[in-house]
Kinemage of the C-alpha trace (Angstrom):
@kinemage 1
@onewidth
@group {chain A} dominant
@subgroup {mainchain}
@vectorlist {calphas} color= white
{ca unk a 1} P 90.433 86.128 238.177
{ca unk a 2} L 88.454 83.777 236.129
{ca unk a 3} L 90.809 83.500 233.624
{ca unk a 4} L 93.464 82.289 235.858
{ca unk a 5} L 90.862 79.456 237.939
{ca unk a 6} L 90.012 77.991 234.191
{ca unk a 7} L 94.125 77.753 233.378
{ca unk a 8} L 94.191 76.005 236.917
{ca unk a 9} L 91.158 73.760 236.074
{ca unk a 10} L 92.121 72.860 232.599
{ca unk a 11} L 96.142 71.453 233.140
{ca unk a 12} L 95.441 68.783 231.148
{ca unk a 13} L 94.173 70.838 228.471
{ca unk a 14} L 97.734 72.796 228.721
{ca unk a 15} L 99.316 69.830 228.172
{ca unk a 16} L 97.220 68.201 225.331
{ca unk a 17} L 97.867 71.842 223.586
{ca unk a 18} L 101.875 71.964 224.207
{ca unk a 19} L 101.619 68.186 223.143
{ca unk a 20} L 100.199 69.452 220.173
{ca unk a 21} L 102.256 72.470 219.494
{ca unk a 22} L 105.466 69.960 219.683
{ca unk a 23} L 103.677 67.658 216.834
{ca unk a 24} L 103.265 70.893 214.495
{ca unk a 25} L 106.690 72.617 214.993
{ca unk a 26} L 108.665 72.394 211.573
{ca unk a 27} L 111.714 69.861 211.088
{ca unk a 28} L 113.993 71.200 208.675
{ca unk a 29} L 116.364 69.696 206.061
{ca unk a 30} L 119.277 72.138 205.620
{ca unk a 31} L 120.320 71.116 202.058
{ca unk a 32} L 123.963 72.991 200.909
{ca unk a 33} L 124.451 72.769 197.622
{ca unk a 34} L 126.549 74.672 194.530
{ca unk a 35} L 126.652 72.581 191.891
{ca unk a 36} L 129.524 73.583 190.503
{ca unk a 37} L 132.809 72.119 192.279
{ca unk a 38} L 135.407 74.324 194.543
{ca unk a 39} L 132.746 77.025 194.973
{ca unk a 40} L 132.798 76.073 199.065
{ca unk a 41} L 129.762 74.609 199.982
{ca unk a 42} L 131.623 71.900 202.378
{ca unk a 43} L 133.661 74.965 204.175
{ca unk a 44} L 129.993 76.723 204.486
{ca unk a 45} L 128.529 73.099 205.934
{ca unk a 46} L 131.599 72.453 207.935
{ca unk a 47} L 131.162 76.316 209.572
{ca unk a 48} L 127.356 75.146 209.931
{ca unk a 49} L 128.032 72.076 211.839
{ca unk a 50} L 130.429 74.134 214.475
{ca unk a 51} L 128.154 75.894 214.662
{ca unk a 52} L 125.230 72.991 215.596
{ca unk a 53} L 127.745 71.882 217.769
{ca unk a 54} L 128.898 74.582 219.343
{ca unk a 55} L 125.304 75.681 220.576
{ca unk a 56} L 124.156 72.109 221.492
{ca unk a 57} L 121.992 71.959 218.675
{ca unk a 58} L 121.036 68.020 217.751
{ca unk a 59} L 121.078 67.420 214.456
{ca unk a 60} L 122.240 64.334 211.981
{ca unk a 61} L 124.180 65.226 208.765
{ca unk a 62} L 124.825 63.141 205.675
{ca unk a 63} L 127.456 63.555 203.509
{ca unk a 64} L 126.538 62.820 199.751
{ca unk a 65} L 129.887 64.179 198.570
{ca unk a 66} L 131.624 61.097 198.272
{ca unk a 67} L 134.291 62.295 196.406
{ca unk a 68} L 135.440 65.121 199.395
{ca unk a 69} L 133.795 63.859 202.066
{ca unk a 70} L 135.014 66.475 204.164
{ca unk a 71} L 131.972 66.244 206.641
{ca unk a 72} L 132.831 62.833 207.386
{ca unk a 73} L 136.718 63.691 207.378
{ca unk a 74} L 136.500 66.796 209.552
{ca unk a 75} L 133.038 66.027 211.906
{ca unk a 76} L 132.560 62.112 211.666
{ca unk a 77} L 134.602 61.628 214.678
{ca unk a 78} L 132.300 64.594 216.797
{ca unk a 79} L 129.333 63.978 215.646
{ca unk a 80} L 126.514 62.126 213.660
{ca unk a 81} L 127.356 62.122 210.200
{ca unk a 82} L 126.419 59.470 207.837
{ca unk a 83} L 127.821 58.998 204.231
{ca unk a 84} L 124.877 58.913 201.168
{ca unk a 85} L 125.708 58.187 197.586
{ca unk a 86} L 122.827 59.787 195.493
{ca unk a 87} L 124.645 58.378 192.669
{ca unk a 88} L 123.175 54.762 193.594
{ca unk a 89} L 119.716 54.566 192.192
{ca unk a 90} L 117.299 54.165 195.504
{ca unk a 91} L 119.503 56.069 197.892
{ca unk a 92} L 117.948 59.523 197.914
{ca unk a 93} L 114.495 57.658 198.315
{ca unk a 94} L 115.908 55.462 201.297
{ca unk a 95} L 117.168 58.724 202.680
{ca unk a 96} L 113.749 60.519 202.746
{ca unk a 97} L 112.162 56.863 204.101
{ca unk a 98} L 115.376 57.062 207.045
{ca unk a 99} L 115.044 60.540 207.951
{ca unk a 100} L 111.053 60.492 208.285
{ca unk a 101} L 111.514 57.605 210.765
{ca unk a 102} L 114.046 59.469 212.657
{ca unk a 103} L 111.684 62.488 212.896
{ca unk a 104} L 108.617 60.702 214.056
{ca unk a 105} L 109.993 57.560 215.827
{ca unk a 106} L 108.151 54.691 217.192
{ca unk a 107} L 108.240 53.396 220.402
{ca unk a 108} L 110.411 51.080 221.196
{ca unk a 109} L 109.644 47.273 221.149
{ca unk a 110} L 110.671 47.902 225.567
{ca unk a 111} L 108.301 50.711 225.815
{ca unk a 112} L 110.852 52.954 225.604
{ca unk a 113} L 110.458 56.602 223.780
{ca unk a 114} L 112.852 57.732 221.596
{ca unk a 115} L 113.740 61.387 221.272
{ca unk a 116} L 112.450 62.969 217.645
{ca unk a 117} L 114.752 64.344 215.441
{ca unk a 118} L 113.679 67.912 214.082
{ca unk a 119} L 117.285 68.870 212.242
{ca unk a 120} L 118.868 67.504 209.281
{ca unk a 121} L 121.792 68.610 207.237
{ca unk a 122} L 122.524 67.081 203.811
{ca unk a 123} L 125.931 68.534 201.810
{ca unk a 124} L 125.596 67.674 198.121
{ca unk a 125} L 128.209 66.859 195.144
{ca unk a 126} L 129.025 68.668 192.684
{ca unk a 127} L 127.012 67.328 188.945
{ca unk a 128} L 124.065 66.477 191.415
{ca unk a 129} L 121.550 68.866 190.241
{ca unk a 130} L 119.622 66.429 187.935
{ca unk a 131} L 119.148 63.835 190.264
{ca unk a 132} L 117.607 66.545 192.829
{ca unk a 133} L 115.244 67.494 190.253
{ca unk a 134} L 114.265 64.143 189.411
{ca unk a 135} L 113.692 63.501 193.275
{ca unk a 136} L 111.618 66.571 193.933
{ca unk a 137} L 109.637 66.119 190.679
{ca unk a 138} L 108.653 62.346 190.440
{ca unk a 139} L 108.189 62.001 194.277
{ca unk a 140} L 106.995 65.509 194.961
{ca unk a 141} L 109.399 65.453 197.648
{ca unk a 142} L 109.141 69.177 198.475
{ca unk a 143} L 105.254 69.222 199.165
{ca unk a 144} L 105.427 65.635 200.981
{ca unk a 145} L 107.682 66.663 203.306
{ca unk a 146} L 106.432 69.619 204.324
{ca unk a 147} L 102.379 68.422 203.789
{ca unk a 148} L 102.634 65.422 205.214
{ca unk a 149} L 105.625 65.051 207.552
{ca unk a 150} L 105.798 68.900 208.766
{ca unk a 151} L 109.653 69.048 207.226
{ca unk a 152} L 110.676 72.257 205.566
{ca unk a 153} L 113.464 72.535 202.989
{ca unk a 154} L 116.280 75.262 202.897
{ca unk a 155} L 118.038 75.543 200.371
{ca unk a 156} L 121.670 76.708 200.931
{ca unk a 157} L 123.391 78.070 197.461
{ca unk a 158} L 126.688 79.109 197.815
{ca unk a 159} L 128.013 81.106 194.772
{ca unk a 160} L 131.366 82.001 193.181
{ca unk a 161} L 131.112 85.043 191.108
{ca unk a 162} L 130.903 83.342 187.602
{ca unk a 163} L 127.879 82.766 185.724
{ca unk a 164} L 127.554 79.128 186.451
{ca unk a 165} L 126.619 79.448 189.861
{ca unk a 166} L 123.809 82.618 188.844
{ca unk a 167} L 122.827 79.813 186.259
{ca unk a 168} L 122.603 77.182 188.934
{ca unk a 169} L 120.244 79.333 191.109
{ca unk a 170} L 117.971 79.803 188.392
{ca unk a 171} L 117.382 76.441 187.289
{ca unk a 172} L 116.824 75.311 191.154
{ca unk a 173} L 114.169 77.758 191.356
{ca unk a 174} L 112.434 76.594 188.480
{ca unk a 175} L 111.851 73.102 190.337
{ca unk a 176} L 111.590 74.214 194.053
{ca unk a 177} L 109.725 78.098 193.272
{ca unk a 178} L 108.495 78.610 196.639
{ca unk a 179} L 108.598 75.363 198.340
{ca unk a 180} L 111.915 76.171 199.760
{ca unk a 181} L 113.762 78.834 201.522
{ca unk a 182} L 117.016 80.253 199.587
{ca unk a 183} L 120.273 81.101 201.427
{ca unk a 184} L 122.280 82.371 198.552
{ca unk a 185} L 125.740 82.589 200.348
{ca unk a 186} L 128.474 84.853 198.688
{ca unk a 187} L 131.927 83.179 198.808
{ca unk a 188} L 134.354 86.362 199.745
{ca unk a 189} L 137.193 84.077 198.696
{ca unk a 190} L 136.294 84.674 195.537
{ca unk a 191} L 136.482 88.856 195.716
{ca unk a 192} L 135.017 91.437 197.672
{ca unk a 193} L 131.027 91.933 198.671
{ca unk a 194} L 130.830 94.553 195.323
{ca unk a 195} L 132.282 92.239 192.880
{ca unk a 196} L 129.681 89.595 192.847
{ca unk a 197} L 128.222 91.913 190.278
{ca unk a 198} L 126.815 88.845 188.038
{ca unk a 199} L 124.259 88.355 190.443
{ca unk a 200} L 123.562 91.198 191.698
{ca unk a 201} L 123.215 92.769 187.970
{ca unk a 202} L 120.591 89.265 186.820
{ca unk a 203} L 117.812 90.224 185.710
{ca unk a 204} L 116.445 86.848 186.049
{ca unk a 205} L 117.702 86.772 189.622
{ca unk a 206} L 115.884 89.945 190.538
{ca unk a 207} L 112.991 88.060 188.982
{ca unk a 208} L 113.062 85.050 191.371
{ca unk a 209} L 113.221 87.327 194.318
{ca unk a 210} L 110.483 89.301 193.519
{ca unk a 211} L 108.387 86.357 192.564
{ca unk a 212} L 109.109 84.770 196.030
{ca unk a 213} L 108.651 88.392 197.785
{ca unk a 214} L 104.715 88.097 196.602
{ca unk a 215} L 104.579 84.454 197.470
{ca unk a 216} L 105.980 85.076 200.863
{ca unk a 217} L 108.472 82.669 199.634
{ca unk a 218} L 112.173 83.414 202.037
{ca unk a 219} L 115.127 84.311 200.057
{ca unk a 220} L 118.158 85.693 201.480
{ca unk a 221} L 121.662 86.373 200.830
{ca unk a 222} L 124.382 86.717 203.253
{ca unk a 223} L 128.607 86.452 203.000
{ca unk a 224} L 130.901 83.748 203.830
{ca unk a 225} L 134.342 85.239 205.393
{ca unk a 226} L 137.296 84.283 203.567
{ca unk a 227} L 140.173 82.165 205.471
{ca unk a 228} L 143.418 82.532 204.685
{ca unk a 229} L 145.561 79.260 202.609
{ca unk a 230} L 147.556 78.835 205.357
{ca unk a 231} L 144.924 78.491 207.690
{ca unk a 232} L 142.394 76.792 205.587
{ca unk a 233} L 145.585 74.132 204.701
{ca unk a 234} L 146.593 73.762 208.318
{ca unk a 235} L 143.056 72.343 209.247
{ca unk a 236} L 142.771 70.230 206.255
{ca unk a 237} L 146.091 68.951 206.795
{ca unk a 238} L 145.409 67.521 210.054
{ca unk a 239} L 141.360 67.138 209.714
{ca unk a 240} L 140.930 69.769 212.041
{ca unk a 241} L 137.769 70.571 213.161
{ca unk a 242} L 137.431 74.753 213.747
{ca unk a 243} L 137.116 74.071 217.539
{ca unk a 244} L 140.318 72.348 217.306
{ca unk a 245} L 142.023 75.270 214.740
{ca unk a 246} L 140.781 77.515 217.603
{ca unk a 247} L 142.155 75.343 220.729
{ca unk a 248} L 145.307 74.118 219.030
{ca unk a 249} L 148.576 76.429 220.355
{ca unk a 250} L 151.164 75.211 217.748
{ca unk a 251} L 150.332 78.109 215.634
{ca unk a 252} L 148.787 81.404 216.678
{ca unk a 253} L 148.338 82.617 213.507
{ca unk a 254} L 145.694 79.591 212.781
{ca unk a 255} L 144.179 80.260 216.284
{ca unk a 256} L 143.417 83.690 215.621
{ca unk a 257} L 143.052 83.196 212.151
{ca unk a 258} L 139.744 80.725 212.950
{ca unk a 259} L 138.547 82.296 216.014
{ca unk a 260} L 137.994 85.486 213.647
{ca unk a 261} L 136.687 83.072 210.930
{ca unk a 262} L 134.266 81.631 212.499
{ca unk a 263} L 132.920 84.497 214.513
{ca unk a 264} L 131.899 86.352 211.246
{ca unk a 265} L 130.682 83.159 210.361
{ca unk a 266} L 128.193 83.143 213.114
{ca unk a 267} L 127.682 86.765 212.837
{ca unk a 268} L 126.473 86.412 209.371
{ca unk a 269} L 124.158 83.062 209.676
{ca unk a 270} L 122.385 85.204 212.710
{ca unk a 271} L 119.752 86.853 210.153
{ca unk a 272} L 119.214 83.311 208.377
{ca unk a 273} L 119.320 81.515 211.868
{ca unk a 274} L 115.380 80.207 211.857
{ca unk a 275} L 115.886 78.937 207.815
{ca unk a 276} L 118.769 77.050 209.604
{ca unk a 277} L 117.133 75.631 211.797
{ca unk a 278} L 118.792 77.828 214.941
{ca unk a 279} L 115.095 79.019 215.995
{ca unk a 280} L 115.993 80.127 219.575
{ca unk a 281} L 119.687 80.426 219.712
{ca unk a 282} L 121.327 83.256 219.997
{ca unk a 283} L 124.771 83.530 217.704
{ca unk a 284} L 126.344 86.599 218.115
């Protein structure tokens, strides 16, 4: 009984804690990357941002990938998605300085509050590796972010089977270790589960993970679903979005061929949902 009169008594308390709790919750930068061209990463952040959008989940995106700016082609019409060209020296750094102030926004100059971001998806280019490492080692971005403006990185990694992409992991684990979480995400159109044998047979790979297993560090792997050419070209013909490949009726094949798509997709993102920044949604 006395519990419940001091929760009365102390409302304002309750509310200085939630107010509190809200100013400690992680953001989260959802980084996709693969350095190596055609391996899928825009298809993987194109299925993430149907995803965002499909559960009401706010979020802003850039698209760094200039050269196949398909997140700008596909989603710039649905929602915010800004273009970033890492290439130009001072970008990335105005990028980190744009994305704390959406984060933690003033108020207004009328008094009036504007609503935090806490979500932020960034798709990289292909040949961008060295300027990431350069960012994260001459800023310490990875520790400021997370130190200092409560933003944690994920790392998205989506693989082919060659050894370029197991090569790629490694050497972004040598600069992030366990200031990150991994998503390594297995391309299926590239072969089955069992033939992404590269990485599963690394040595170097089972070295990271163990590593980050006694840091605590998250690492996961999980499958991207293969769609069909004829599907995949239908959409990119007409800049389809996957709600529209699902809602258009010209072609059932495409309808059914995306519904399926994407439900996997969702189905496969559930176990990685939080590193995604999906805390409290339910996919499947």
């Amino acid at each position: 009984m006395t519990d419940s009169i001091e929760l009365m008594n102390n409302g304002s308390e309750d509310k200085a804690k939630e107010g509190s709790i809200e100013q400690i919750t992680k953001k989260r930068l959802v980084i996709v990357t693969g350095d190596k061209g055609g391996v899928g990463k825009s298809t993987f952040a194109r299925g993430l941002v149907q995803t965002y959008l499909d559960k009401g989940q706010r979020f802003i995106g850039f698209d760094a990938d200039s050269s196949n700016s398909q997140l700008l082609r596909f989603y710039g019409r649905h929602c915010h998605i800004e273009p970033l060209d890492i290439f130009k020296t001072g970008n990335i750094d105005q990028f980190f300085d744009e994305m704390k102030t959406k984060a933690n926004p003033k108020v207004g100059g009328d008094g009036e509050i504007i609503q935090p971001e806490s979500l932020f998806l960034l798709e990289l280019p292909p040949q961008s590796r060295r300027i990431l490492r350069k960012f994260v080692e001459e800023m310490t971005f990875l520790e400021t972010a997370e130190k200092h403006y409560n933003i944690r990185v994920t790392m998205v990694v989506v693989i082919s089977r060659v050894i370029d992409s197991i090569n790629q992991l490694i050497d972004l684990h040598s600069f992030c270790g366990n200031q990150v979480d991994y998503i390594v995400v297995k391309n299926l159109f590239f072969g089955e589960p069992d033939e992404f044998t590269r990485y599963k047979n690394s040595p170097e790979v089972e070295k990271i993970k163990e590593q980050l297993k006694a840091q605590k560090g998250p690492f996961f792997d999980i499958k991207m679903p293969e769609l069909i050419e004829r599907s995949y070209d239908y959409l990119d013909e007409n800049s389809m979005t996957f709600r529209q490949g699902m809602e258009q009726t010209d072609l059932p094949s495409v309808k059914g061929r995306v519904t399926s798509w994407l439900r996997t997709f969702k189905e496969e993102i559930e176990q990685v949902k939080e590193s995604l920044g999906l805390n409290n949604v339910e996919l499947s």
